[in-house]
Structure formats: structure tokens, C-alpha cells
N, C-alpha and C positions, 0 to 999 in steps of 0.2 A: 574511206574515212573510218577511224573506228573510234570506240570510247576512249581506247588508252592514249590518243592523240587528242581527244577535245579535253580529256583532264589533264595534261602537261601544256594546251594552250593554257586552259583555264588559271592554270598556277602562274601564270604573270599576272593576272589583276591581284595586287594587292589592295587587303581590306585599308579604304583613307585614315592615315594616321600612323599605320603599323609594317611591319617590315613580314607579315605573315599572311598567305595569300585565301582568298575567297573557298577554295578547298578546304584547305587544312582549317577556317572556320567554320566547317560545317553548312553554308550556305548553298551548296549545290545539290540540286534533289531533283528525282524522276526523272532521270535521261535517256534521250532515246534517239539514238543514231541510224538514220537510214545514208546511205552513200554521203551526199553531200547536204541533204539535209538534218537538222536538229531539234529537240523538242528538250527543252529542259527547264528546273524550276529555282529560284531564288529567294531563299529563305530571307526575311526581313526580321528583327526585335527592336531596330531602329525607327524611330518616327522622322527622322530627319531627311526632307525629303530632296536636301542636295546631296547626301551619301547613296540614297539611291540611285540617281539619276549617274552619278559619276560610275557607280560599281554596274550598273546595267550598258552604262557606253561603253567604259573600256571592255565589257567582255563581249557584245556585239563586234567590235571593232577587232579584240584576238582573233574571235573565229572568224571573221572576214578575211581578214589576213593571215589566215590558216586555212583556205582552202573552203568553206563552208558558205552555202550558195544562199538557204532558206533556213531564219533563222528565228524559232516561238520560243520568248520567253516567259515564264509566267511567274506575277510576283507573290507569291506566297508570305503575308505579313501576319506576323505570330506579336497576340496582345503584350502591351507592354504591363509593365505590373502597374500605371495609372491606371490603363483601361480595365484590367483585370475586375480592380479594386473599384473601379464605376460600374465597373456592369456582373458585379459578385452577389452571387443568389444569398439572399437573407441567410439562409440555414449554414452558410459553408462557414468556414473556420472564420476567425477573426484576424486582425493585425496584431501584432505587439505596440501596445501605444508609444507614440514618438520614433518607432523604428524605421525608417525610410523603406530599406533592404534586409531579408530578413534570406543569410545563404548558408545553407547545410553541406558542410562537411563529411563525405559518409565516403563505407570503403566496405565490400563485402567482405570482409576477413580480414581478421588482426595481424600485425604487423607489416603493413604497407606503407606505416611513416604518415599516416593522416593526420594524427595531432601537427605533428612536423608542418605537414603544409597546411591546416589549420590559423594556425600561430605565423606562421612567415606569412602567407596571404593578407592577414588581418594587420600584418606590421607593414605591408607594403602600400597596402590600402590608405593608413596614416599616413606614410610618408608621401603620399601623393595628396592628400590635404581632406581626407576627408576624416569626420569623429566615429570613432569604431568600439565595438565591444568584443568579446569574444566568451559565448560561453559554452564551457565543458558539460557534454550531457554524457560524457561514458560515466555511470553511476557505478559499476562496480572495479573501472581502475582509473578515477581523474586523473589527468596528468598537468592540466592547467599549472599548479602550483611548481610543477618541474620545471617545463618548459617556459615558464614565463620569470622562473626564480624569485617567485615570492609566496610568505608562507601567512597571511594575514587574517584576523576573524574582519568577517563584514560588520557595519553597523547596522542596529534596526533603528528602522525611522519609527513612526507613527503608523497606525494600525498593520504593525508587525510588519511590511516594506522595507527588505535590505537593500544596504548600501553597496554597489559592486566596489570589488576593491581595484584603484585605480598602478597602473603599471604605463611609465611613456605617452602617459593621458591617454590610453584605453583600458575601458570598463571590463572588469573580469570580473566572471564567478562561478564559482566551481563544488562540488560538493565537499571535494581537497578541502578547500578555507577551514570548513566546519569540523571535520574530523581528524585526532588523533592522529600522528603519522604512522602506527603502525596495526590501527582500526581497521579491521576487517568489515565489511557489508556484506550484509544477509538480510536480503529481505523478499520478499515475494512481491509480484506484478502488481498487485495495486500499489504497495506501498511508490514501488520505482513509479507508474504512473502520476502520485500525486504530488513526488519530487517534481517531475517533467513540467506538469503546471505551475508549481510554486516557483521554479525559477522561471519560468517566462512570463509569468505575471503578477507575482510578489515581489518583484525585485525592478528598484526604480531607476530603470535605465536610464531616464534620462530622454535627450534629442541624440538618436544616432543615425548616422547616413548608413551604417552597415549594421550589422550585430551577428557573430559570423557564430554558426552553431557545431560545434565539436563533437559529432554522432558517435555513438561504441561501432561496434563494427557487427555487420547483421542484420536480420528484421526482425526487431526483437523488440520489447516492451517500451521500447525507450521511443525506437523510430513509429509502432504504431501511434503512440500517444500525441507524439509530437505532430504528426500528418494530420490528428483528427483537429487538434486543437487549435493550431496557428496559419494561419495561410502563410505559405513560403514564397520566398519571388524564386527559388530556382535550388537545384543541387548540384554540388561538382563532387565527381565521386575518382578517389584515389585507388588508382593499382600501382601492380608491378610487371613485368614485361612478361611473364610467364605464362602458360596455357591456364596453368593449375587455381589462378588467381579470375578469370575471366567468368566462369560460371557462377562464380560468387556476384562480381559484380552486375553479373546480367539480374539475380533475383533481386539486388539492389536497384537499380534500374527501373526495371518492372513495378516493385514499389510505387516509387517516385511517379513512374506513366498512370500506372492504377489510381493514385488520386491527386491526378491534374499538376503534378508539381515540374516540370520543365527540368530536365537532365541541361542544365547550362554549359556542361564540358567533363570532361575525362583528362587528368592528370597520370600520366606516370611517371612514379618513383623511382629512385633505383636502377635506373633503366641505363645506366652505365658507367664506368669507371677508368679513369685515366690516372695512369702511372703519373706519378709526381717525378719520376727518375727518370724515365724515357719516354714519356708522351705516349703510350699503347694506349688504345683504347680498346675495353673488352667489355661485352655485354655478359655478364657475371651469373644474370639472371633470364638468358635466354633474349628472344626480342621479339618486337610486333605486337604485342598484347593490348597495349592502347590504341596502336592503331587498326589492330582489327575489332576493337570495342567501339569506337569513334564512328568507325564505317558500318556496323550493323547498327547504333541507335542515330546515324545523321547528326551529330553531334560533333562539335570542335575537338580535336586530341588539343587542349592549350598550353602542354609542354612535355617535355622529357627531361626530367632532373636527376642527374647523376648521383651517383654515391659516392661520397669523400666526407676527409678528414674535416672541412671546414664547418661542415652539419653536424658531426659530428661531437666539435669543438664548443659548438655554440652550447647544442643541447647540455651538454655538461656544465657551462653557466650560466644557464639559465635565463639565455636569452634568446630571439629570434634572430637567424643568420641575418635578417635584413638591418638592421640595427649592428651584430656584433661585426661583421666582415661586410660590409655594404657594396665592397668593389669586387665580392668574390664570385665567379660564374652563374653559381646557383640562386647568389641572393638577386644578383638581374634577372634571374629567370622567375622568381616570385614576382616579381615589378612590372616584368611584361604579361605575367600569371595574372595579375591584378588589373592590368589595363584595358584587357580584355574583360573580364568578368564586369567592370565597368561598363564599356562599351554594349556588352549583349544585352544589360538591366535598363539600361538609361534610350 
């Protein structure tokens, strides 16, 4: 018996609900293969205690039927963001009032398309019924107002509380709204700091089930600020297939570990390209990079999104694929991007 046989069992229990198996969500940890015996762990974010029970039989039941005599499972369950939030030391960050889910956007280095899946996430989110905001924290190049194709000033309420400007009935807001379109920023770290606050607590969100936060790329003023201040329920952090792009993500990462914030999955962009003329598929930008990121932090790879025209297309009006082309590859693959980030929070 070896490991590369109990993980090809294992890849038939699929997680209940999804057509994506207990692997590839990240839930299998510290395995240990002797002949015909096994020792391995089961990562839990679920409290549901018939998902357990179903995801620990069928994978008893694989490796029985594969061959495996002696078989220790152990259930390792990671708090959910209620328990979190019950049993959260006084001093540590706060919530965003009325925010249900509060999920960061990040990408170790710019240009890997995370606004892109930023904006498609939080538009899949809606379409699956829940109330969502999204806001743009890259302070020195918002893209909010591109990508979501609206160019609007917010209102001030009462004791200075903006009003997000609303787009498909989600709350946006961005530093875009307030500046000049061809306003440059300069400012120094506190200054960006005391933006970082004023929008997540000067600005009257409202009741949201999500509020999905659109990081710059980096660990830079914007991401410390935000770690100290807000308790996060988790981050999903975008690459691209390449080696060159995974060191960045690993200090990204590391971030996130260093204060308690839960790596909820790894996206890769770009990660491939199919001819519109002849069906080829070429990996453009090299391959493996999510999934050898996913397997060094234990963490779900929760998709591979191609490069094409159709993202393409949207972006340039100013809308999110899932909304502009709703039947188009990519935009399913935001929906089941979304179902899952669901499923890990709840």
C-alpha cells in the first residue's frame, strides 16, 4: 500500500453537495501509511454533524474496499467563525457591524487578475441569494469603479457615514468614487492606514451576509492595517500557475497564519487557454502553482480559471463575467468558486 494509492481512493468521496472531492478540499491531513494499515486526519469548518458522519463513512468504506485492513481516523474541527466570535479574546480585532462574513481578497503580486475574481466571487455570491458588498482596499490603483462600470460620489449620512454606492444591489466602495479620474495618490502609511479604517467603519454597510475585501497585492500598509483592525472570517488568495508567482504568495500566506486569519483556498488564474478555433488547450503560463501551493498550506486549490476573451469582454464593460456571460465556463466556475467559500464559512 502506498500514499499515492490511499489519495486516488480518497478522491472518490466527494465533499456532500459538490461534484469536488475531500482532496482537492483540503480536508485530508497527517497521513501515515504503513502496509495495510493507516493513520490520517480530517479537517472539519463544518458543524453539521450529518456531513460529517457521511464524509467519514464513505472514506472508511474506500479504503476498505481498497485494500486497507486498520483504519484511525481523526477528526480535526477548525472553529467556525460563530465560535470564533464566542470565544474571541477582548483585545483582538473587532467585527464590522452587521457583516455576517468578512473575506479577503489578496494576491502576492500584482497582476494575477484578483480584482477579476474579487468582483466575479462577490457577483456569484448574489446570485446565489445572499446580500454582498465589495470593497476596494488597493488605495493607490482602485479598480472598483472599472470593473464594476460605475463612476458615482457616495452620500454622507450623519456623523460623516458614507453611503456605499449600490451596483445589482451590492454595496461598493472604493477610493475610485471620491477621486478625479486621472488623480494620482501620494500619500504616506499613516495617511493609507486611516483610509483602511475609515472605510470599514465610517461607511454604513448595512446588513451584509458577505462584504468581500479587494486587498493591493503585497504586505503592505494596507494589509497590515486591516489584520490589526477587523477580525476576518478567512482569505482566499489568487495566483497564477507559475513558479515565479508562488513565493509571493507563500509571504502572503504566512501573513494571514501569523494573525490567526484562516488561508480558506487558493485560486488560480490564468491557468489556461483554449483555442476558440481548434479546441487546444495550452497552459500559457506554465502549470502546478496552485496546486503545489494548496498542498504546502493544507488548503483547498478551489479552482483553475482559464484565460479568455469572455473576461476579457466583460471587464471592458464594466461588468462581472457572472452577470455579463452567466453560461460562460468561467463565470460557472466563479459559482462553484462561491459555493464552496460558502460551505467552508458556514
Amino acid at each position: 500500500m502506498s500514499e499515492d494509492k490511499l489519495k486516488s481512493l480518497l478522491q472518490q468521496v466527494k465533499y456532500p453537495g459538490f461534484s469536488k472531492d475531500v482532496v482537492s478540499f483540503g480536508l485530508i491531513q497527517n497521513v501515515k501509511v504503513i502496509d495495510k494499515d493507516v493513520e490520517l486526519g480530517v479537517k472539519f469548518s463544518s458543524e453539521k454533524e450529518d456531513i460529517r458522519q457521511q464524509i467519514l463513512g464513505n472514506i472508511e468504506k474506500v479504503l476498505r474496499d481498497g485494500g486497507f485492513e486498520k483504519i484511525s481516523i481523526e477528526v480535526i474541527q477548525i472553529p467556525t467563525q460563530k465560535a470564533a466570535s464566542n470565544s474571541r479574546d477582548p483585545a483582538s480585532p473587532p467585527s464590522i457591524p452587521g457583516v455576517k462574513y468578512t473575506i479577503a481578497v489578496a494576491s502576492g503580486k500584482g497582476g494575477v487578475g484578483k480584482s477579476t475574481v474579487a468582483v466575479n466571487l462577490a457577483a456569484a455570491l448574489k446570485e446565489q441569494g445572499h446580500s454582498v458588498g465589495i470593497l476596494d482596499l488597493d488605495v493607490f490603483g482602485p479598480s472598483l469603479p472599472i470593473t464594476m462600470g460605475i463612476m458615482e460620489v457616495p452620500k454622507v449620512l450623519e456623523a460623516n457615514k458614507l453611503l456605499p454606492v449600490k451596483k445589482h444591489d451590492i454595496s461598493l466602495m472604493s477610493l475610485g468614487f471620491l477621486l478625479t479620474e486621472s488623480a494620482p495618490v501620494i500619500w504616506r502609511g499613516a495617511m493609507v492606514s486611516k483610509m483602511v479604517s475609515q472605510f470599514l467603519f465610517d461607511v454604513n454597510w448595512g446588513e451584509l451576509d458577505y462584504l468581500i475585501l479587494d486587498l493591493p497585492p503585497g504586505t503592505g500598509d494596507v494589509q497590515l492595517t486591516l489584520v490589526q483592525q477587523v477580525a476576518l472570517t478567512g482569505a482566499v488568495i489568487v495566483t497564477t500557475p507559475q513558479d515565479l508567482a508562488l513565493k509571493d504568495v507563500e509571504r502572503g500566506a504566512n501573513m494571514f497564519e501569523k494573525v490567526n486569519t484562516p488561508v480558506l483556498g487558493i485560486v488560480e488564474n490564468m491557468s489556461y487557454h483554449v483555442c476558440t478555433n481548434c479546441g487546444h488547450r495550452s497552459q500559457i503560463f506554465s502549470s502546478g502553482g496552485g496546486d503545489k501551493e494548496s498542498a504546502r498550506l493544507s488548503v483547498p486549490l478551489l479552482a483553475k480559471i482559464p484565460l479568455n476573451e469572455d473576461v476579457m469582454r466583460a471587464g471592458e464593460q464594466g461588468e462581472p463575467l457572472v452577470f455579463y456571460i452567466p453560461e460562460s465556463e468561467a463565470a460557472q466556475i466563479f459559482m462553484q468558486i462561491a459555493e464552496q467559500i460558502h460551505t467552508l464559512v458556514n
